[in-house]
Predicted model as a PDB file, atoms N, CA, C, CB and O in Angstrom, pLDDT in the B-factor column:
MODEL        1                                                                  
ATOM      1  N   UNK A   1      58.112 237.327 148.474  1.00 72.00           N  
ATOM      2  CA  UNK A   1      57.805 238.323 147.478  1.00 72.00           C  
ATOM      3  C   UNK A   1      59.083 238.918 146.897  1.00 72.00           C  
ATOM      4  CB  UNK A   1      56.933 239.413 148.075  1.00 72.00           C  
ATOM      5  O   UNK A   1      58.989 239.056 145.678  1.00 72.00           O  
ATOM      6  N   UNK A   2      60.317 239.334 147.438  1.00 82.00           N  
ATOM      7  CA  UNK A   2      61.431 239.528 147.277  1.00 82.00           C  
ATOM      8  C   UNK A   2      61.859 238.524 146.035  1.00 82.00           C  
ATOM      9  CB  UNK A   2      62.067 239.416 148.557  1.00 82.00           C  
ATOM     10  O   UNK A   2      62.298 238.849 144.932  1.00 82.00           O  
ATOM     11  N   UNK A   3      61.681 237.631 146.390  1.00 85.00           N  
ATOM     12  CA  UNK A   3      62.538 236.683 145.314  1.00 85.00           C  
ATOM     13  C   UNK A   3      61.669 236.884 143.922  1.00 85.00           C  
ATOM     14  CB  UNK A   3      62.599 234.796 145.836  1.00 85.00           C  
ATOM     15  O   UNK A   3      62.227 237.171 142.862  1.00 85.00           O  
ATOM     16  N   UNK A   4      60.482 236.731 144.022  1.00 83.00           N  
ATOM     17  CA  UNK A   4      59.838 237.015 143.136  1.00 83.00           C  
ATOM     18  C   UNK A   4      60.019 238.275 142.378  1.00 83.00           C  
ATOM     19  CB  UNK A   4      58.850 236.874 143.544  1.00 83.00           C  
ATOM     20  O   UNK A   4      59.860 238.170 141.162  1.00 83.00           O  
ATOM     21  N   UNK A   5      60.380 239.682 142.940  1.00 84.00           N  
ATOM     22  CA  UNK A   5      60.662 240.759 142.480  1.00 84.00           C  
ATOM     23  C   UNK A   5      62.452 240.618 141.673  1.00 84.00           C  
ATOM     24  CB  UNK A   5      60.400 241.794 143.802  1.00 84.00           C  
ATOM     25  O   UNK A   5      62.812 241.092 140.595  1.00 84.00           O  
ATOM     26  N   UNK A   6      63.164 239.907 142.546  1.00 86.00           N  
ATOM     27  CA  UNK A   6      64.501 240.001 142.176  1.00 86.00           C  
ATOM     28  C   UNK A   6      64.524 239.204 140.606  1.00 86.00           C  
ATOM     29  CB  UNK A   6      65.506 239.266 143.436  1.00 86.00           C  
ATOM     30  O   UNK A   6      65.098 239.637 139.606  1.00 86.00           O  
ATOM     31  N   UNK A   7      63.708 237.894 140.713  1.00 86.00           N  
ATOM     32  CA  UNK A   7      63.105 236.928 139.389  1.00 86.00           C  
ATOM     33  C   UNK A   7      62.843 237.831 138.735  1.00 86.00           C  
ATOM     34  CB  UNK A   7      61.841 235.918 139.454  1.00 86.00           C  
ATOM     35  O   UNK A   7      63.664 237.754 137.821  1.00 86.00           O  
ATOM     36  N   UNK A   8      62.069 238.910 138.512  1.00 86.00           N  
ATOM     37  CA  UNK A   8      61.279 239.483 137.424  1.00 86.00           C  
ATOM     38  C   UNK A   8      62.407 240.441 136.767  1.00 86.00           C  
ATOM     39  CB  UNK A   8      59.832 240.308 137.978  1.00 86.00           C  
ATOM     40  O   UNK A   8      62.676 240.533 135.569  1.00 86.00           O  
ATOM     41  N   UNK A   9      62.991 241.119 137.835  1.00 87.00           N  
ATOM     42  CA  UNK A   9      64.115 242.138 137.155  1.00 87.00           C  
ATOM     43  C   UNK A   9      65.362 241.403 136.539  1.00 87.00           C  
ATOM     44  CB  UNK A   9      64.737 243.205 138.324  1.00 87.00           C  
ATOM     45  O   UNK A   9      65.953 241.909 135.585  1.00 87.00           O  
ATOM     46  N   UNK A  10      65.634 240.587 136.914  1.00 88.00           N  
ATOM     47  CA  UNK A  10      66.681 239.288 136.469  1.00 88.00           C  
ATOM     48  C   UNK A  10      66.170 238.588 134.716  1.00 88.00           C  
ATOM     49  CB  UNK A  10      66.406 237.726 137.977  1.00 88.00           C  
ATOM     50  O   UNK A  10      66.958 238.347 133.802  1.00 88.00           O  
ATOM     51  N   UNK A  11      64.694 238.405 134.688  1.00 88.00           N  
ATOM     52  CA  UNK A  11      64.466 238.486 133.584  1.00 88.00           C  
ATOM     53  C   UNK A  11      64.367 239.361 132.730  1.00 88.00           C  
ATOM     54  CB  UNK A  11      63.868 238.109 133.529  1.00 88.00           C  
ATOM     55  O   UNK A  11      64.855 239.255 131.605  1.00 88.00           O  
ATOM     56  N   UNK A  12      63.712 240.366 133.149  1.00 87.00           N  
ATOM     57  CA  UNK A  12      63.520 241.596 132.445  1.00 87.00           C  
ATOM     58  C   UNK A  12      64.911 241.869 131.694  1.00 87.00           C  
ATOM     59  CB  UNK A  12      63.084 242.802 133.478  1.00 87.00           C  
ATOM     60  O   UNK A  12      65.124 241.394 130.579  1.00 87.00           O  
ATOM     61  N   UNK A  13      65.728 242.563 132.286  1.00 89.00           N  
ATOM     62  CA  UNK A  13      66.951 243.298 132.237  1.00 89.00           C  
ATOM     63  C   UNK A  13      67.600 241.814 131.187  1.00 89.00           C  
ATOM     64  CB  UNK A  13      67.787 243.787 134.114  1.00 89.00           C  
ATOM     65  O   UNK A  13      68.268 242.142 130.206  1.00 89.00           O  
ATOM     66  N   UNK A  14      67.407 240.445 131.403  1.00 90.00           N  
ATOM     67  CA  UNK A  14      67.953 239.667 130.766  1.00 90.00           C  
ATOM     68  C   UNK A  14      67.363 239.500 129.071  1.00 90.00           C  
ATOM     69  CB  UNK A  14      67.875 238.558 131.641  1.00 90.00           C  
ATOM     70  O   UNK A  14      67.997 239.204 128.059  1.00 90.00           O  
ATOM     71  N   UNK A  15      66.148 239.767 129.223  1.00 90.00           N  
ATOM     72  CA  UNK A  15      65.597 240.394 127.632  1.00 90.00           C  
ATOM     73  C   UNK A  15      65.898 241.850 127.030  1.00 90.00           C  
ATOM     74  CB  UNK A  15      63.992 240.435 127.631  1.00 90.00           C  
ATOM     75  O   UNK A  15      66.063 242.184 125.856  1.00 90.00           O  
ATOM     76  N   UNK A  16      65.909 242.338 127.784  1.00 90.00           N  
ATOM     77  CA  UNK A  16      66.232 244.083 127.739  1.00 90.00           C  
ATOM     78  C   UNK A  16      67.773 243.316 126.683  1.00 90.00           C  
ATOM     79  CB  UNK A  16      66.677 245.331 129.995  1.00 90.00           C  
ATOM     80  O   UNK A  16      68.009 243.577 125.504  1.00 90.00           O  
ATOM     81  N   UNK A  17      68.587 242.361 127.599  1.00 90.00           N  
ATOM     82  CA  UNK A  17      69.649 242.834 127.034  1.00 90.00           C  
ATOM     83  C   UNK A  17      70.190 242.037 125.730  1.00 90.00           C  
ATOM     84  CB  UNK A  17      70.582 242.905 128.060  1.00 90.00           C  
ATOM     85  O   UNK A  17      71.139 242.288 124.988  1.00 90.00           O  
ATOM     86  N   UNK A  18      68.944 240.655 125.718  1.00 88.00           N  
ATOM     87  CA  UNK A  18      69.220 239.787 124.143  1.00 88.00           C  
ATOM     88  C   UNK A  18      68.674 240.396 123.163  1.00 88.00           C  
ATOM     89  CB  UNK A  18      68.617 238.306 123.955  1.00 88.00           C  
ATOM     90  O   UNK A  18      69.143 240.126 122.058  1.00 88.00           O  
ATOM     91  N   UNK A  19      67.488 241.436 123.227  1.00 87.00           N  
ATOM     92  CA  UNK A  19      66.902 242.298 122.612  1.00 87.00           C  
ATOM     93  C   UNK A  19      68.133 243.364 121.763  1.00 87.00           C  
ATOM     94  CB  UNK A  19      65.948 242.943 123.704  1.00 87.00           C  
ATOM     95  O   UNK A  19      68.259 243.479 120.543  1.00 87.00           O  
ATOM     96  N   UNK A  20      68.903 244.022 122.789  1.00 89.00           N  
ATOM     97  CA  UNK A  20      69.842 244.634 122.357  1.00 89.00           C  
ATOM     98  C   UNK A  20      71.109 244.141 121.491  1.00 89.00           C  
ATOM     99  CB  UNK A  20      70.124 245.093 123.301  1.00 89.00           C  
ATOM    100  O   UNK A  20      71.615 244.819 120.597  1.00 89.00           O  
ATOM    101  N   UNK A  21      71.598 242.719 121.931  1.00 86.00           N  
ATOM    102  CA  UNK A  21      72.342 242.354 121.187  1.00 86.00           C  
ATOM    103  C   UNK A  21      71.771 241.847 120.023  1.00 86.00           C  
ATOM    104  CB  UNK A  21      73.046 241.669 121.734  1.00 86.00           C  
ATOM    105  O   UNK A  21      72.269 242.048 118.916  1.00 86.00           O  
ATOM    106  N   UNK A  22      70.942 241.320 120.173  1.00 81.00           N  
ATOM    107  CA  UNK A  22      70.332 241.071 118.864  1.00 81.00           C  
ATOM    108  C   UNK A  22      70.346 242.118 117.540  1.00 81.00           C  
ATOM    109  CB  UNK A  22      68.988 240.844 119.205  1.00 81.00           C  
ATOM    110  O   UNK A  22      70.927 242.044 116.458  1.00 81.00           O  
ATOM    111  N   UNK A  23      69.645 242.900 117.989  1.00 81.00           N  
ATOM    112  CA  UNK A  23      69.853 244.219 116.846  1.00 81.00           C  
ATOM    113  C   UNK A  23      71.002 245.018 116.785  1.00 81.00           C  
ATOM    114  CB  UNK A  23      68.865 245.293 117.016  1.00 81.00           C  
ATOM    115  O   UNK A  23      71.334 245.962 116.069  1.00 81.00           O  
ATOM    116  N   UNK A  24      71.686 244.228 117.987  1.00 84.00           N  
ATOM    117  CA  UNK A  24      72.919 245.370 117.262  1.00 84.00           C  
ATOM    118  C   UNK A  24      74.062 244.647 116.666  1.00 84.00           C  
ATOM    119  CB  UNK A  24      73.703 246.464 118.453  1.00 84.00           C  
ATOM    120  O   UNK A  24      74.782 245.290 115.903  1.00 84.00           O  
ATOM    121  N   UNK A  25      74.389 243.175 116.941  1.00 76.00           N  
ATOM    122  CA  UNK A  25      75.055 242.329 116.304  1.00 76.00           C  
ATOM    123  C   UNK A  25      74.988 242.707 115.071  1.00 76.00           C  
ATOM    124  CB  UNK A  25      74.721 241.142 116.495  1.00 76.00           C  
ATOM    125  O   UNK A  25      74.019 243.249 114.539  1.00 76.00           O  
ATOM    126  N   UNK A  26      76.515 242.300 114.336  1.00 69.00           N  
ATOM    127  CA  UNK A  26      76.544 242.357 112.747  1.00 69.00           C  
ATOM    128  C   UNK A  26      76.443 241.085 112.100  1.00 69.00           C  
ATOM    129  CB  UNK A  26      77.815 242.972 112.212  1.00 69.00           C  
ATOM    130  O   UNK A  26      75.751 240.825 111.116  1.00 69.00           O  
ATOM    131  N   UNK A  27      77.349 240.153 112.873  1.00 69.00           N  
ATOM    132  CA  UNK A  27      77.579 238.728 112.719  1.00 69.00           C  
ATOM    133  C   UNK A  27      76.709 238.033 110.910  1.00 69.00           C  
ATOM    134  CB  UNK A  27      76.742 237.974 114.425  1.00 69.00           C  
ATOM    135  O   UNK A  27      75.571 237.565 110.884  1.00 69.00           O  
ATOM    136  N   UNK A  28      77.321 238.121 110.062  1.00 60.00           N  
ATOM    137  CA  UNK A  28      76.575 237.093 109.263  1.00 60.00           C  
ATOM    138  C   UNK A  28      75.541 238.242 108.267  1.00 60.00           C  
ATOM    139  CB  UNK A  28      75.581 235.840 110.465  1.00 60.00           C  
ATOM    140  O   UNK A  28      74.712 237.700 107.536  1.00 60.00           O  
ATOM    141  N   UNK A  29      75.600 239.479 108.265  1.00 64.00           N  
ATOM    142  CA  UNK A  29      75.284 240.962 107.860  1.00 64.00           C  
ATOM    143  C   UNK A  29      75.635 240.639 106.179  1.00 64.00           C  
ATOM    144  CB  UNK A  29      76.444 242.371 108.783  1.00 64.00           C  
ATOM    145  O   UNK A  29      74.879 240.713 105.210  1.00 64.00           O  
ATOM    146  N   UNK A  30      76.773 240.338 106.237  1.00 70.00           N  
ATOM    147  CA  UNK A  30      76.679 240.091 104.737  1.00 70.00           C  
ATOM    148  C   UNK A  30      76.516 238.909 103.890  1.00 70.00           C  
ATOM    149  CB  UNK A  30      77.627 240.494 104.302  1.00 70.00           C  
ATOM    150  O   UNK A  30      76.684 238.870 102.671  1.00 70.00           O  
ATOM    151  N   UNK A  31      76.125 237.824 104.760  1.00 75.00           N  
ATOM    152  CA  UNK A  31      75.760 236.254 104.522  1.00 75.00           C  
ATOM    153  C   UNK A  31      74.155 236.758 103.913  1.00 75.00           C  
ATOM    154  CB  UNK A  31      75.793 234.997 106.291  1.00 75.00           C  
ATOM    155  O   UNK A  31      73.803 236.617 102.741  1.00 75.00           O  
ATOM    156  N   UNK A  32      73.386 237.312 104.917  1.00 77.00           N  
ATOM    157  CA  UNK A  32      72.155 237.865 105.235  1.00 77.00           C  
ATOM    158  C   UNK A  32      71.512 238.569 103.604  1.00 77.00           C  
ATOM    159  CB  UNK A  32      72.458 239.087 106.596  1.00 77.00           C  
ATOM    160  O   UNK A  32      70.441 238.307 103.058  1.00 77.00           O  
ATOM    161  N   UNK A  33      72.817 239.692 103.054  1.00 81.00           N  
ATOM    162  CA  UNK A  33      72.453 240.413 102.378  1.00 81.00           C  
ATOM    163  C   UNK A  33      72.618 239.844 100.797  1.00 81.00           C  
ATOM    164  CB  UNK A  33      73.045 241.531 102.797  1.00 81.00           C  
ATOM    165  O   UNK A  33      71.817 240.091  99.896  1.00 81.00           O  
ATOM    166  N   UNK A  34      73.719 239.106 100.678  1.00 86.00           N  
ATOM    167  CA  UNK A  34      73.728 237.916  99.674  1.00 86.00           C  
ATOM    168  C   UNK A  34      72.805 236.905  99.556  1.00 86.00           C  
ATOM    169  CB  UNK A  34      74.742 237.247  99.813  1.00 86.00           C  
ATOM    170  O   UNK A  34      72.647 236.544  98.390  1.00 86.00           O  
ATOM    171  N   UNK A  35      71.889 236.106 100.688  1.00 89.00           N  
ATOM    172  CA  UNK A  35      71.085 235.409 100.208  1.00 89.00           C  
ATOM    173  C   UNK A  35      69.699 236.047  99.850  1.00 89.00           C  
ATOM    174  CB  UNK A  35      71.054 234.449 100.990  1.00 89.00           C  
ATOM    175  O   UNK A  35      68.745 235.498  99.297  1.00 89.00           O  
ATOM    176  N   UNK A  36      69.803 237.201 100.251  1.00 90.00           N  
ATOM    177  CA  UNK A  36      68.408 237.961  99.614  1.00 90.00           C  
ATOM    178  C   UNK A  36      68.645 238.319  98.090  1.00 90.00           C  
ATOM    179  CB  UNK A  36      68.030 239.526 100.471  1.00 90.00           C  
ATOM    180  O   UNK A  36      67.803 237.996  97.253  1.00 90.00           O  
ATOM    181  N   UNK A  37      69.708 238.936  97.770  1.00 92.00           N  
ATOM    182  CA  UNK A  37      69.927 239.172  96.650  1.00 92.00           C  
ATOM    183  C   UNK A  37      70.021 237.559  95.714  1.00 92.00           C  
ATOM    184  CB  UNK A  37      71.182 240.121  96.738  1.00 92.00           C  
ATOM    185  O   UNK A  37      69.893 237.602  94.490  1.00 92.00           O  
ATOM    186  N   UNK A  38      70.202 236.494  96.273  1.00 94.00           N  
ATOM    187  CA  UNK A  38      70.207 235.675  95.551  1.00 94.00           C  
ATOM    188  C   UNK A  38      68.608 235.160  95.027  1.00 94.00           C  
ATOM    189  CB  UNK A  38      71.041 234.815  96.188  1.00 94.00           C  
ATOM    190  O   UNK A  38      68.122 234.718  93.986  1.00 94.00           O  
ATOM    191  N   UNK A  39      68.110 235.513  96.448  1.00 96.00           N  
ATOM    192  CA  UNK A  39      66.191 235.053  96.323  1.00 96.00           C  
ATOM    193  C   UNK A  39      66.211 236.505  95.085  1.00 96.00           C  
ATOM    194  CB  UNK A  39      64.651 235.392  98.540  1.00 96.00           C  
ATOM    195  O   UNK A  39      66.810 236.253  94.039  1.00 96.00           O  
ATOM    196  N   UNK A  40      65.943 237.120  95.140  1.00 96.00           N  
ATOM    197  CA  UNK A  40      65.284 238.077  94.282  1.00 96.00           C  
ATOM    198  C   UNK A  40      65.585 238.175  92.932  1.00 96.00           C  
ATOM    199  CB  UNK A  40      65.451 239.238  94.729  1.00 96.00           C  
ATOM    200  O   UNK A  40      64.817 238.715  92.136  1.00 96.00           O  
ATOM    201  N   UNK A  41      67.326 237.379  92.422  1.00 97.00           N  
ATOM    202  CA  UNK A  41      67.571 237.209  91.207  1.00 97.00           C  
ATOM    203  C   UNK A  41      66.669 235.963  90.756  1.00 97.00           C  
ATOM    204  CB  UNK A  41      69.035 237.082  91.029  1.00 97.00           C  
ATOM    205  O   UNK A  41      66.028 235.953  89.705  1.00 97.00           O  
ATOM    206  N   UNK A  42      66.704 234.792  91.792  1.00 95.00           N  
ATOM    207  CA  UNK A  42      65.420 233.785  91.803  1.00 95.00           C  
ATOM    208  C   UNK A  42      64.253 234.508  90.952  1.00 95.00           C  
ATOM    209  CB  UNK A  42      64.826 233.467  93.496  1.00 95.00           C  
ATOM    210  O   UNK A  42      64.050 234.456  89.739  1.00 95.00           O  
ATOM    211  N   UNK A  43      63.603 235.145  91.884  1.00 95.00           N  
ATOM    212  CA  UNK A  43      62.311 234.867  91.834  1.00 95.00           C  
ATOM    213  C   UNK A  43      61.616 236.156  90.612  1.00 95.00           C  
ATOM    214  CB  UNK A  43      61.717 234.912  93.548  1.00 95.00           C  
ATOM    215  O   UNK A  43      60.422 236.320  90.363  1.00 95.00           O  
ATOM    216  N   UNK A  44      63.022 237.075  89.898  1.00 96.00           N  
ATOM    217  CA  UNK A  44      62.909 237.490  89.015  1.00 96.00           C  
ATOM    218  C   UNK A  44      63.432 237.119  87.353  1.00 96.00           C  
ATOM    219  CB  UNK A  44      63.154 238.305  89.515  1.00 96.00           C  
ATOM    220  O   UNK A  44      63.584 237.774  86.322  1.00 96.00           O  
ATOM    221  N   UNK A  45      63.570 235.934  87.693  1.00 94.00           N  
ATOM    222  CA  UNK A  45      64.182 234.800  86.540  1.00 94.00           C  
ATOM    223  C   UNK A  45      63.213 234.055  86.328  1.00 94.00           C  
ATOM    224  CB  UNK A  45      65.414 233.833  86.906  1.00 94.00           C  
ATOM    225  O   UNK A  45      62.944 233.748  85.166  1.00 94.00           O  
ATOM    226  N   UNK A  46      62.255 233.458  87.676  1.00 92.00           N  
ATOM    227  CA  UNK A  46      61.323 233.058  87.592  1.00 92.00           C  
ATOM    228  C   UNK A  46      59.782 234.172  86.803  1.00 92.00           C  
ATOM    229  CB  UNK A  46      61.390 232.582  88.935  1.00 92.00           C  
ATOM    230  O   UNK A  46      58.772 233.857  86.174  1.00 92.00           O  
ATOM    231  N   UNK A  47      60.183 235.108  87.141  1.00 94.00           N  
ATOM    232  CA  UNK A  47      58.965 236.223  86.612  1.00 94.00           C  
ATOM    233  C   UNK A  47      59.124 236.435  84.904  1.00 94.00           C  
ATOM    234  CB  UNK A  47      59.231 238.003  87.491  1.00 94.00           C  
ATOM    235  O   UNK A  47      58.361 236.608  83.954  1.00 94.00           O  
ATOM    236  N   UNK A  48      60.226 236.342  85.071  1.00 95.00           N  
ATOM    237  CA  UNK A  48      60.576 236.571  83.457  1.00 95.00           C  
ATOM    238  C   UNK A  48      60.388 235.590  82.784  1.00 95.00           C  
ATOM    239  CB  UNK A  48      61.889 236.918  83.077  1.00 95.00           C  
ATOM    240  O   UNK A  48      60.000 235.799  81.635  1.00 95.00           O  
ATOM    241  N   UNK A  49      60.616 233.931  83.298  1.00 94.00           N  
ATOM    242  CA  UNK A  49      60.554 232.860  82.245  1.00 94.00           C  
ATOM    243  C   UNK A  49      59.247 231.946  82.571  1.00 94.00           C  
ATOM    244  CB  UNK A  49      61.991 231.932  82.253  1.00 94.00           C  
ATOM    245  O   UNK A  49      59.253 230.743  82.310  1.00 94.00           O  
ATOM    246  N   UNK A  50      58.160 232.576  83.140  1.00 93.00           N  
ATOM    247  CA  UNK A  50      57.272 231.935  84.094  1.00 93.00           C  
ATOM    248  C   UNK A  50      56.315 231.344  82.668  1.00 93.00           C  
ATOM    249  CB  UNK A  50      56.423 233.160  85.461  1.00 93.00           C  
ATOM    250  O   UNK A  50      55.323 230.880  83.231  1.00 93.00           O  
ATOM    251  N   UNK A  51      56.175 231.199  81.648  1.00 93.00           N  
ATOM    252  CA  UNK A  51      55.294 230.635  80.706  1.00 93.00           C  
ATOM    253  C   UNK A  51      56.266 229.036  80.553  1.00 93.00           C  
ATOM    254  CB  UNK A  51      55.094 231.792  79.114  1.00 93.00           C  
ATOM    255  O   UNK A  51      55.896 227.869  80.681  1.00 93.00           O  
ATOM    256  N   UNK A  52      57.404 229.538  80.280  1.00 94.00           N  
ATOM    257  CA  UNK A  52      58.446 228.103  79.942  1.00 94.00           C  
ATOM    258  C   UNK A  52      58.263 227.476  80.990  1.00 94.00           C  
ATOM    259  CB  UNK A  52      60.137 228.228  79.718  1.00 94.00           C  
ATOM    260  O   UNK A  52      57.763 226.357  80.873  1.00 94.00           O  
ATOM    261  N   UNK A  53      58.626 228.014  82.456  1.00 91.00           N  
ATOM    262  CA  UNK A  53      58.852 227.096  83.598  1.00 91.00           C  
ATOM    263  C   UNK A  53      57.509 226.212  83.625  1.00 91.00           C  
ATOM    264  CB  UNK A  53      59.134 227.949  85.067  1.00 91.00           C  
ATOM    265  O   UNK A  53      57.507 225.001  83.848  1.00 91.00           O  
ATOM    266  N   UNK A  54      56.297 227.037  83.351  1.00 93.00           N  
ATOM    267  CA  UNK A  54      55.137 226.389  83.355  1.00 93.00           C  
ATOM    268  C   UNK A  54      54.696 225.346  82.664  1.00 93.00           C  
ATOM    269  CB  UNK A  54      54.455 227.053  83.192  1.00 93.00           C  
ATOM    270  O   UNK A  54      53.853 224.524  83.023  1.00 93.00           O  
ATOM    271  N   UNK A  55      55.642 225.426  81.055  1.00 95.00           N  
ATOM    272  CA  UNK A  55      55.310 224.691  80.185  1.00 95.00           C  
ATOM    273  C   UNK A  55      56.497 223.573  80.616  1.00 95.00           C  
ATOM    274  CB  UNK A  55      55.232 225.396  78.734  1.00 95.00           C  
ATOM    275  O   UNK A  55      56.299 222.462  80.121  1.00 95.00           O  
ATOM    276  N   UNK A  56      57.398 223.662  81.248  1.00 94.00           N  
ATOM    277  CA  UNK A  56      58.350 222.443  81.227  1.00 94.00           C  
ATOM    278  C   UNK A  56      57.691 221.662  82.590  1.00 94.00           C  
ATOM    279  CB  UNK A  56      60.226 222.920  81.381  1.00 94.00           C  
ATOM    280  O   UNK A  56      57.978 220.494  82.851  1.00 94.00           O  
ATOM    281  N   UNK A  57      56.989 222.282  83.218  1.00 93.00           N  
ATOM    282  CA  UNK A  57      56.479 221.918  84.551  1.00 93.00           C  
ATOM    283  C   UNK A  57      55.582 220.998  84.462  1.00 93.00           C  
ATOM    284  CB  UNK A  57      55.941 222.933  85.274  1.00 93.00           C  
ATOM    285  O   UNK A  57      55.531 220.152  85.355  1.00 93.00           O  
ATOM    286  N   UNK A  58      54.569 220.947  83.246  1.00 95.00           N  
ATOM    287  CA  UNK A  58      53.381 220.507  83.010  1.00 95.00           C  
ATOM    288  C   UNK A  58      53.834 219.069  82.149  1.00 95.00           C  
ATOM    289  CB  UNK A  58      52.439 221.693  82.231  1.00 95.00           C  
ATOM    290  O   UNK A  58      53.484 217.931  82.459  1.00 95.00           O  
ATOM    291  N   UNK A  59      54.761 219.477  80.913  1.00 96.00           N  
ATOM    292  CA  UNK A  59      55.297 218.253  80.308  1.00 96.00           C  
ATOM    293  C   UNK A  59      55.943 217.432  81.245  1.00 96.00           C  
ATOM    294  CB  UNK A  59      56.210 218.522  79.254  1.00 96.00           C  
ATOM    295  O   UNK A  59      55.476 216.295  81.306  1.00 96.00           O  
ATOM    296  N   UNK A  60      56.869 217.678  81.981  1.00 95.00           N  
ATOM    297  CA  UNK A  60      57.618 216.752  82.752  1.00 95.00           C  
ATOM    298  C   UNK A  60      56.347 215.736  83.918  1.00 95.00           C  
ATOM    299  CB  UNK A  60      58.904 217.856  83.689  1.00 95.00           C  
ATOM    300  O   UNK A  60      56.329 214.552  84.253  1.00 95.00           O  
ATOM    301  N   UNK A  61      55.505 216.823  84.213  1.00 95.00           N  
ATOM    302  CA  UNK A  61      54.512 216.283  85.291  1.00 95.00           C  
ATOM    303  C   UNK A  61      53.830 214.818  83.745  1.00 95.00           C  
ATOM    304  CB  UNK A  61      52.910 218.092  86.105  1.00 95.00           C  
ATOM    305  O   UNK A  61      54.023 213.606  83.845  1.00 95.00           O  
ATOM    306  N   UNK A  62      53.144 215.467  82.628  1.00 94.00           N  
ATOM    307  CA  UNK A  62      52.684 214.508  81.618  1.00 94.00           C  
ATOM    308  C   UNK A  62      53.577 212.817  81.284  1.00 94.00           C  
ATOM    309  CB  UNK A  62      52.749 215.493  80.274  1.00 94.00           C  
ATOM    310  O   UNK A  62      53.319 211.667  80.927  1.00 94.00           O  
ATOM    311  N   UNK A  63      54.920 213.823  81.766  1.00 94.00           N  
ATOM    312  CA  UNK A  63      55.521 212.205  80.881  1.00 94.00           C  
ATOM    313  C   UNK A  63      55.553 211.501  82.029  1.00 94.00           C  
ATOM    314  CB  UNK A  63      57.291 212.085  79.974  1.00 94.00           C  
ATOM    315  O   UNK A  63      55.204 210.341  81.812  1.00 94.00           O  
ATOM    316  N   UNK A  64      55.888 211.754  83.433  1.00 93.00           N  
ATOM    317  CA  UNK A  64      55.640 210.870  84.927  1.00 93.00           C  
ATOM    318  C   UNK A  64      54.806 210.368  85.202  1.00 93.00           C  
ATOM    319  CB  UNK A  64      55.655 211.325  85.983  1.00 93.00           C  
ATOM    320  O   UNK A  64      54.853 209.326  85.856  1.00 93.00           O  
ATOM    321  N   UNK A  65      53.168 211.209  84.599  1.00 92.00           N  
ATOM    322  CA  UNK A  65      52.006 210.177  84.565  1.00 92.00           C  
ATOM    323  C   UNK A  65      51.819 209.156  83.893  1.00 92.00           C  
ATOM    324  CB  UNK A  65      51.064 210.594  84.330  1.00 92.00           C  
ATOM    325  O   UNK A  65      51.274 208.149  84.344  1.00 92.00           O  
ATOM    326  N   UNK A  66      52.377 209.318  82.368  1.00 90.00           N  
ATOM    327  CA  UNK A  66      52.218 208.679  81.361  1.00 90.00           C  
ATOM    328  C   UNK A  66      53.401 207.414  82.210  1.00 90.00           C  
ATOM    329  CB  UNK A  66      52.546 209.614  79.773  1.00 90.00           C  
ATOM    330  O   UNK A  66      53.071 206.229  82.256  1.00 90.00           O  
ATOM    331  N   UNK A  67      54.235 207.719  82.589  1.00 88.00           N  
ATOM    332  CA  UNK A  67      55.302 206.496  83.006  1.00 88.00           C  
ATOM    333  C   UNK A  67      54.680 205.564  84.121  1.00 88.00           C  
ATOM    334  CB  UNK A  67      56.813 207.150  83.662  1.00 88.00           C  
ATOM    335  O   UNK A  67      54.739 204.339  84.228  1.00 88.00           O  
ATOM    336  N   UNK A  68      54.146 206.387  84.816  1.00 89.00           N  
ATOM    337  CA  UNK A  68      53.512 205.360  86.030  1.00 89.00           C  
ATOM    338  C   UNK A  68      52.331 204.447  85.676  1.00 89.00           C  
ATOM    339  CB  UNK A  68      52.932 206.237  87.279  1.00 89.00           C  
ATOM    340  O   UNK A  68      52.123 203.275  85.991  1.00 89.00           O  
ATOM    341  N   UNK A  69      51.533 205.404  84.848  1.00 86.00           N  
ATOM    342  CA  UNK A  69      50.384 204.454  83.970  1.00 86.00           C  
ATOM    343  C   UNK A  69      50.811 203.521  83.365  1.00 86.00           C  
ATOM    344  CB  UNK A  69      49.644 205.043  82.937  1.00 86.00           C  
ATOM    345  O   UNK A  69      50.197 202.518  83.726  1.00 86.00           O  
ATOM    346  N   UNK A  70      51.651 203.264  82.518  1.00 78.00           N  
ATOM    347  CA  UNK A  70      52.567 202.406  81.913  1.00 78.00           C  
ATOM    348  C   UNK A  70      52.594 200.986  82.881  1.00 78.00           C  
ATOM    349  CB  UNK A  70      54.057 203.213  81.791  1.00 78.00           C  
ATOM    350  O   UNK A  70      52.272 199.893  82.416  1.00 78.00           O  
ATOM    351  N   UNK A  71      52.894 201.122  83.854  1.00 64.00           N  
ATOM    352  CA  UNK A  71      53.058 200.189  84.969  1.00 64.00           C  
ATOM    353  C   UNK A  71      52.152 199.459  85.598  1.00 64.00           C  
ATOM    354  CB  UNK A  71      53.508 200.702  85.825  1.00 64.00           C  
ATOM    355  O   UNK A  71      52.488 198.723  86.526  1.00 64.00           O  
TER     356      UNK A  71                                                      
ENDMDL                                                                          
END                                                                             
């Protein structure tokens, strides 16, 4: 039973403490904060030009059908 108790606190305390480094690490903090800002210039370029993207989306899909039919 001992070993079993010493196992549990050995884990415990060993999450207790990746838990902690985890959130407190900076490592890569501003890698992190640049690729969000890069998604959100994305996906607000996309909001803004979303009729074109749609319309170039649909032609390009038309002329690939039309090409494979061809064949």
């Amino acid at each position: 039973m001992k070993t079993l108790d010493n196992l549990y606190w050995r884990v415990k305390f060993g999450l207790m403490n990746w838990v902690e480094n985890f959130l407190t690490d900076e490592e890569g903090d501003s890698n992190l904060v640049s690729v969000i800002v890069l998604i959100v210039i994305v996906l607000a370029a996309a909001a803004i030009f979303r009729k074109q993207l749609i319309l170039a989306v649909e032609t390009i899909m038309e002329n690939l059908m039309g090409f494979i039919n061809e064949k």
